[in-house]
N, C-alpha and C positions, 0 to 999 in steps of 0.2 A: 768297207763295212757292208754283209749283206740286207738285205730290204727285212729280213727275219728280226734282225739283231736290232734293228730300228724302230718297229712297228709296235706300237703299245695296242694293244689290247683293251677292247670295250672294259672286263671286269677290272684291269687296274688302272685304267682310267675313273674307273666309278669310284672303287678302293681310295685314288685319290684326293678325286672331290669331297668324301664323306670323311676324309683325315683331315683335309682343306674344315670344312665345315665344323667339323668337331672342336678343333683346335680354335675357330674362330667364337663360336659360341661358347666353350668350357667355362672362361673367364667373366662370360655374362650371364650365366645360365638363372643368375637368383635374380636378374633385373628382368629378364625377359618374365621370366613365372611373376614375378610382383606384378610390373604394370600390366602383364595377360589377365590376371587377377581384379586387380584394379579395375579396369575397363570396363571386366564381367560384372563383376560387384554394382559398376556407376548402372551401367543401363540395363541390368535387374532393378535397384532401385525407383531409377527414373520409369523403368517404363511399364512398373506396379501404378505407377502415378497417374497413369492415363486414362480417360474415360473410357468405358466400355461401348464395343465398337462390333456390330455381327452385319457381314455380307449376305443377302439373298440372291438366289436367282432362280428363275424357272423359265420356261417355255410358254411362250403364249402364240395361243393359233388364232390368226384372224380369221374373221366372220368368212361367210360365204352367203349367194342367195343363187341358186338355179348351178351352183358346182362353180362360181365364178367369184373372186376376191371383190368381197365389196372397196376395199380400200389395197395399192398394190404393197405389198412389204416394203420394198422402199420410202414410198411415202408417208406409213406408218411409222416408221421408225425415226424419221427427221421429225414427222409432229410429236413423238415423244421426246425427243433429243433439243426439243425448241425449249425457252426458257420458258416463254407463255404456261405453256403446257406443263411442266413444272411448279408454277407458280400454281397454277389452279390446284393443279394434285397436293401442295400444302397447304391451300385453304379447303379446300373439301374434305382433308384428314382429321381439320379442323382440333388440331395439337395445343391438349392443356397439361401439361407437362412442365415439373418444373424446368426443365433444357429444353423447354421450345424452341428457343431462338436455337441451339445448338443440333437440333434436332433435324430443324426446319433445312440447317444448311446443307448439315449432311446430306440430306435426299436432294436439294438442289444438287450439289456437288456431284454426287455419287451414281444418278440415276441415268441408264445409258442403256443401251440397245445396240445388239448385234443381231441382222438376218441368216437366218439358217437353211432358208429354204421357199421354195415361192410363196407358200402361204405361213411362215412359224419365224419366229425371233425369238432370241434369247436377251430379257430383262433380266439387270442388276442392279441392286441400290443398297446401300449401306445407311443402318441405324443405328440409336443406342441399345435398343432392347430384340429380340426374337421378336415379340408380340407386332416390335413397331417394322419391323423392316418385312415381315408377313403381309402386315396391314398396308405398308406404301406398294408392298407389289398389287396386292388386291385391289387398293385405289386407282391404279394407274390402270387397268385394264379395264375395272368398270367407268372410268371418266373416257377410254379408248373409243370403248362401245359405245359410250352413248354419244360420242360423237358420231359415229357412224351411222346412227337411230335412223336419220332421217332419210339419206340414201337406202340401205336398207329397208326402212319401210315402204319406198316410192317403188322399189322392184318389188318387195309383194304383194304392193296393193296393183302393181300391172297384171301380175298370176293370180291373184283372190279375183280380180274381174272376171279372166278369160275362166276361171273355175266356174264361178257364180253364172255367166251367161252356158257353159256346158251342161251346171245342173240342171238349170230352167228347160236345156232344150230334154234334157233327160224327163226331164217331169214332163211337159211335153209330149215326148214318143210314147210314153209307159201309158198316159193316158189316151194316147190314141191303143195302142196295144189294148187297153180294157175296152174301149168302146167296139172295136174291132173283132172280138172275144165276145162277145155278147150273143146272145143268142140272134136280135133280133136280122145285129147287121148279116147275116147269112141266110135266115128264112124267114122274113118278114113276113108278118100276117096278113099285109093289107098285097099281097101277090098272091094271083089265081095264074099267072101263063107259066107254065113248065119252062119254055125256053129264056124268057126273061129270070126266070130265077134262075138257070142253070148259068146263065153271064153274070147277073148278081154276084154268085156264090164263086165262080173264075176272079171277075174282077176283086172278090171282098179280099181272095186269097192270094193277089199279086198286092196287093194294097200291104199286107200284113207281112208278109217274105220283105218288100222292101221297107218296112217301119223295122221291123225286127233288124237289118242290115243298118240301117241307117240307129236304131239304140246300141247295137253293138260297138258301131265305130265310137259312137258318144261315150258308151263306156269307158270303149280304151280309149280314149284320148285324157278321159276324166280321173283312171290310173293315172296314165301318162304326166298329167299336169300334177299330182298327188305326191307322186314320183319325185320332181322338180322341187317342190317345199318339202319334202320328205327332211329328217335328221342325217341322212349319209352327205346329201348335195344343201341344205339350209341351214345354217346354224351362226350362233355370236361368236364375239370375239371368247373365248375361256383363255383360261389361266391354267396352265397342266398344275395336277395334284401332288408331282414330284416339284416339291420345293428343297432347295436346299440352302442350309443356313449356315455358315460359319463363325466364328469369332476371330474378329483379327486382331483386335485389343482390346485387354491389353495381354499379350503372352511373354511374360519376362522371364520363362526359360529357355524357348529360341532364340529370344532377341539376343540376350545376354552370349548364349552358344554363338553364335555369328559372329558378334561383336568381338569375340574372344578369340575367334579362328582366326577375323582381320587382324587384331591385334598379334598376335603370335607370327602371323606373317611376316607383317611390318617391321618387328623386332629380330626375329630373323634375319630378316633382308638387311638390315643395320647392321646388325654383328657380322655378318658377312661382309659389307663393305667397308665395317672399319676394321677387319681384321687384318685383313695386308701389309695398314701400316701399325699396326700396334707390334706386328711380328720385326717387322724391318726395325718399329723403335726399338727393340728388343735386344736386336745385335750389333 
């Protein structure tokens, strides 16, 4: 017998399997659609029954002071993932709500952090309401920051010094610059010697070249330092404006679709495997 004569063919190999199949399902086909039916029906019901349940998340950027993370993302994201920290953010939401307690758990439960990047995490937390699962991201972020308050403040209040003692020397130069600017300091009245005033008025003028060098540097440094606290390099923790919100229950017409597809499989797969011997009992 040649290898031709022998060799089946992918498509009547398929042809096959889908007579195999047909023949195995034909004689179940009304129990497979009942209990597919059935199943879909139970957990549409059920899971219309379930309290209402919406997912937030957004992005939150931690603070910076001088273009440097006051807190590193890492360790931002374990003191939100602490229970403490958790705790506190339910009683600071300070929830009067008839499902407090249900409320409360949920965001215990629910509330988690993934880093995105050296300074940004991505917060999520689940409530019953929009309003409430808005409100626990905005909570969490401002009990973040104020954690962070006090480092944050210790690094500005080191730049607000080095500011403060720059303006003073500025106020300082400027008023020597006036005094300097005056009429008197170059042709005093109480000089009668030509050459004494002619070094007077050398000296009053290297005096004033170097004040003017020495306000300019004061200047830029006093940008410079400006710079530093500026909004690009200083700023809090925020909370990006792109929030997004879902509902995850209750939806009992995917649930139900799903439920229905596993089933349908299941029932399937049965019929198939008791088809073999229902055909053999057959003959």
């Amino acid at each position: 017998m040649s290898s031709d004569q022998i060799r089946t063919s992918s498509g009547e190999y398929l042809g096959g399997m889908l007579v195999f199949v047909g023949r195995a399902v034909r004689p179940r086909i009304f129990a497979i659609v009942s209990v597919t039916l059935a199943v879909m029906l139970v957990v549409f019901l059920v899971d219309r029954m379930l309290p209402a349940g919406y997912v937030a998340s957004a992005n939150v950027r931690l603070g910076r002071v001088d273009g440097a993370e006051v807190v590193p993302v890492q360790a931002a994201a374990l003191q939100v993932n602490s229970l403490p920290f958790k705790r506190r953010l339910v009683t600071a939401m300070n929830l009067r709500a008839e499902n407090n307690d249900r409320d409360r758990q949920q965001i215990l439960d629910s509330l988690s952090v993934r880093p995105q990047a050296s300074d940004v995490f991505s917060l999520t937390v689940r409530a019953g309401t929009e309003e409430r699962a808005r409100e626990a991201l905005q909570a969490a972020v401002r009990q973040l920051s104020e954690g962070q308050d006090k480092l944050r403040n210790d690094l500005l209040s080191e730049l607000n010094a080095q500011i403060a003692l720059v303006d003073a020397n500025i106020a300082n130069l400027t008023k020597i610059r006036e005094t300097l600017a005056s009429p008197n300091s170059l042709d005093p009245e109480v000089s009668k010697d030509a050459a004494a005033l002619m070094l007077r008025r050398v000296w009053v003028l290297d005096l004033i070249s170097k004040n003017e060098e020495r306000l300019a540097a004061a200047l830029g440094e006093r940008r410079a330092l400006a710079t530093r606290i500026g909004p690009t390099k200083t700023y809090p923790t925020t909370l990006s404006e792109d929030v997004t919100i879902i509902q995850v229950s209750p939806q009992p017409t995917r649930h139900a679709m799903f439920a229905g597809a596993i089933a349908l499989l299941a029932m399937l797969l049965y019929a198939i495997i008791r088809g073999p011997s229902a055909v053999r009992a057959r003959t």
